[in-house]
C-alpha positions as CSV (number, residue, x, y, z in Angstrom):
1,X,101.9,102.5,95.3
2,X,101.9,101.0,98.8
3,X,105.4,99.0,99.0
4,X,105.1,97.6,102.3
5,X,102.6,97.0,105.3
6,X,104.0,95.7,109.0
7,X,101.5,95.1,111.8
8,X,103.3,94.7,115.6
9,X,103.1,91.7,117.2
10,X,104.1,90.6,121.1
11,X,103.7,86.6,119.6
12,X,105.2,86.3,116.7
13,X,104.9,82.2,116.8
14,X,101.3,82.8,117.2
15,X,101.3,85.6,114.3
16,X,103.1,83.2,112.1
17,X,100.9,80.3,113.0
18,X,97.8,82.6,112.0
19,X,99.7,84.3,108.7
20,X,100.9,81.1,107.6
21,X,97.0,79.6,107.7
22,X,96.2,81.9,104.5
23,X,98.9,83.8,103.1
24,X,100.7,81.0,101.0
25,X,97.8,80.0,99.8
26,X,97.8,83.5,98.2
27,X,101.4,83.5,97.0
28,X,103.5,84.9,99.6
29,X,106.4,83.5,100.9
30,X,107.7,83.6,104.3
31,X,111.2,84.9,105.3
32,X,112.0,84.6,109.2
33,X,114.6,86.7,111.1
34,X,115.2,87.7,114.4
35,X,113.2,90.8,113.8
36,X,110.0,89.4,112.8
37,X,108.4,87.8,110.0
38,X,108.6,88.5,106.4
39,X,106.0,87.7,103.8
40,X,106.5,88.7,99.8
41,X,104.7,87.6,96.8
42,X,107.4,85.8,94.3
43,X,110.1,88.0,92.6
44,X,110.4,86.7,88.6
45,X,114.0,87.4,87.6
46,X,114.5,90.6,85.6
47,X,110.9,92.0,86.9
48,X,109.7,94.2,89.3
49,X,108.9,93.2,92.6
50,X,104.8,92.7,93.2
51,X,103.9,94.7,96.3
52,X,103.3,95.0,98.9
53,X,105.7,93.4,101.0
54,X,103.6,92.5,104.7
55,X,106.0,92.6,108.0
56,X,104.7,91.2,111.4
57,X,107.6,92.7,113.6
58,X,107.7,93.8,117.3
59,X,107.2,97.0,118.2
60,X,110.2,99.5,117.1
61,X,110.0,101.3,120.2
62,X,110.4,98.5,123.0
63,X,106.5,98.8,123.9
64,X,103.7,96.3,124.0
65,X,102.3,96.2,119.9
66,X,98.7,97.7,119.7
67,X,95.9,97.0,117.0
68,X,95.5,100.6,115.4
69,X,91.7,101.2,116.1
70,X,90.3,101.7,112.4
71,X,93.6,100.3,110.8
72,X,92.9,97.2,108.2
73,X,94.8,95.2,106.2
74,X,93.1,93.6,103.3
75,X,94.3,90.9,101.2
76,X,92.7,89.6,97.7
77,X,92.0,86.1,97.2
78,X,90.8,84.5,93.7
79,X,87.2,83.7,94.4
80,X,84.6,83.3,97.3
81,X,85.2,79.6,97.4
82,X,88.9,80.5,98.7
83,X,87.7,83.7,100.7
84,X,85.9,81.7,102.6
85,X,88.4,78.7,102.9
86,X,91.2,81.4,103.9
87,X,89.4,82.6,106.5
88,X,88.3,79.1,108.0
89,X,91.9,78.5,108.5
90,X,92.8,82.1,109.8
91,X,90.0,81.1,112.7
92,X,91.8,77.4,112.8
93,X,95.2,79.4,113.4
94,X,94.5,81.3,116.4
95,X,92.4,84.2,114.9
96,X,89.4,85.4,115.5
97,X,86.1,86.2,113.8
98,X,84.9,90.1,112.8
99,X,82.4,88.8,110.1
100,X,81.7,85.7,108.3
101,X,82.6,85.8,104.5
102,X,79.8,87.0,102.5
103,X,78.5,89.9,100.6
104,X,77.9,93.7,102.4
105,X,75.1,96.1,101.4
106,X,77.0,99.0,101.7
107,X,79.6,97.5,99.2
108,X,79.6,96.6,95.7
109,X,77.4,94.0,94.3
110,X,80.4,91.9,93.4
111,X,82.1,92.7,96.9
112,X,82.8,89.4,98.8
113,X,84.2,89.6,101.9
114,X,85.3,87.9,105.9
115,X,86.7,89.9,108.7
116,X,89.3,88.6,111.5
117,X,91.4,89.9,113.5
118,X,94.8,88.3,114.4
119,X,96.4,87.0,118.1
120,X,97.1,90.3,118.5
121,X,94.1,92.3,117.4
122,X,95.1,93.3,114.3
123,X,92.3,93.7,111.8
124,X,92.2,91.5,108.6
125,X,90.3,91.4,105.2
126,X,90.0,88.5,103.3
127,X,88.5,89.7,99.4
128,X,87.2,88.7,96.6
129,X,85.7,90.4,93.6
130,X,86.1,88.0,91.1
131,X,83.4,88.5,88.0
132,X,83.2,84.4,87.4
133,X,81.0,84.1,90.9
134,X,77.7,84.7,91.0
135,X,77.0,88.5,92.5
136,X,75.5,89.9,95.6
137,X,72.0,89.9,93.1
138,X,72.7,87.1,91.4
């Protein structure tokens, strides 16, 4: 199980004006420090924690943060009506676009999905493969 992802950052007002656009709408929570930004999904008392945990942190070594090329993070939202929402406001926030929300051929029939990449040029996924909405054939 993945516990944690962290993406680097040389802005991290801009990354938080961009992750703030969607991920509460999802049900992460922010947590600020002087190290960076902190979002988790909701931890019920007496239950495990629901990962992963995603970090948007400076670089660990001192050095200017760099999109890994072919790194992705994806995150699932509930249906195509909020993919497509989420990603609107990801754009609104300072991000910008890799693919407008919508089905892929070489995916799944029930694989709905937009592409942005963040100030700094980290590469995003915004998901759905809800069964309730209508398929890539239907």
């Amino acid at each position: 199980m993945i516990a944690y992802v962290t993406v680097g950052s040389d802005d991290i007002a801009s990354a938080k004006r961009f992750y703030s656009a969607f991920l509460p709408a999802l049900g992460y929570g922010l947590k600020e420090s002087p190290d960076g930004l902190s979002y988790a999904l909701p931890l019920e008392p007496g239950k495990a924690p629901v990962l992963p945990d995603f970090y948007v942190k400076p670089a660990f070594d001192g050095g200017p943060a760099t999109a890994g090329n072919g790194s992705m993070v994806a995150f699932e939202a509930r249906n195509h009506s909020q993919v497509r929402a989420l990603h609107a406001a990801a754009l609104a926030a300072g991000g910008t676009d890799e693919g407008q929300p919508g089905f892929r051929a070489s995916y799944g029939p029930r694989f709905y999905v937009g592409y942005l990449r963040d100030p700094q040029g980290n590469k995003i996924a915004v998901f759905s493969s809800n069964p309730d909405d209508p398929g890539r054939d239907g």
